[in-house]
C-alpha positions as CSV (number, residue, x, y, z in Angstrom):
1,X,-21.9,9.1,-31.8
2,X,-19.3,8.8,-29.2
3,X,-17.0,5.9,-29.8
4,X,-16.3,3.5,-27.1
5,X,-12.5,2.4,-26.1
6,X,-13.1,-1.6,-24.8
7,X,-10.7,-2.3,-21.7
8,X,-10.2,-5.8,-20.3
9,X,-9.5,-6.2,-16.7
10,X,-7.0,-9.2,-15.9
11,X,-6.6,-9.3,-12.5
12,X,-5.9,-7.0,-9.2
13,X,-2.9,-6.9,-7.2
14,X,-1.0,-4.0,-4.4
15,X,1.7,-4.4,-2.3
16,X,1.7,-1.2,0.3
17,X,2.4,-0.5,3.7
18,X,-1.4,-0.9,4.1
19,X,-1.3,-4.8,2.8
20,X,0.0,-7.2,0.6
21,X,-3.1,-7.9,-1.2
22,X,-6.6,-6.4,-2.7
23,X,-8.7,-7.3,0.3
24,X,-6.1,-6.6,2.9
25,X,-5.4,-2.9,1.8
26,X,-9.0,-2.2,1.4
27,X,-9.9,-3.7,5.2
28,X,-7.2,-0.9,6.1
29,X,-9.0,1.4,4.3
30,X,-12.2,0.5,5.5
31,X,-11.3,0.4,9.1
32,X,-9.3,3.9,9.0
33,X,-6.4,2.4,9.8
34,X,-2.9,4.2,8.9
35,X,0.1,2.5,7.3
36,X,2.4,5.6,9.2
37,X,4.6,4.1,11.8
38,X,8.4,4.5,12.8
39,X,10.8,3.5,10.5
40,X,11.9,0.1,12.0
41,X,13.7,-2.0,8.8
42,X,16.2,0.5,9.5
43,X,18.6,2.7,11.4
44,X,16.6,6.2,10.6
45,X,18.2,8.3,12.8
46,X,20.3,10.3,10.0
47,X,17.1,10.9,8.1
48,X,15.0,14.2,9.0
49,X,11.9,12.0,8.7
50,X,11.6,8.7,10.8
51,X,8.1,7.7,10.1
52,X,7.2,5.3,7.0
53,X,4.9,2.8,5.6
54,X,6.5,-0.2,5.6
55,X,5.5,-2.9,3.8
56,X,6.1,-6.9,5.3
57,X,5.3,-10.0,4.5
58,X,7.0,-9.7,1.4
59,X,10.2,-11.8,0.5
């Protein structure tokens, strides 16, 4: 007999450069849409890499 581990879920929650919340990142996902965009929050002209995934709405 194979012994079963119980797990209790208590909520969702993500904070990404696709959304801020469960059903916002998943419409990104859904649609295809990409969270890749140029680095604007700030100066990334030193850095190799100017691209991101910025996350807003957030204070």
């Amino acid at each position: 007999m194979t012994k079963r581990t119980r797990v209790v879920i208590t909520g969702m929650g993500a904070v990404c450069g696709a959304g801020i919340t469960v059903a916002g990142i998943w419409d990104s996902i859904r649609q295809g849409r990409s969270a890749i965009a140029p680095t604007r929050q700030w100066d990334a002209e030193r850095w190799p890499v100017r691209v991101s995934a910025e996350v807003s709405g957030v204070d």
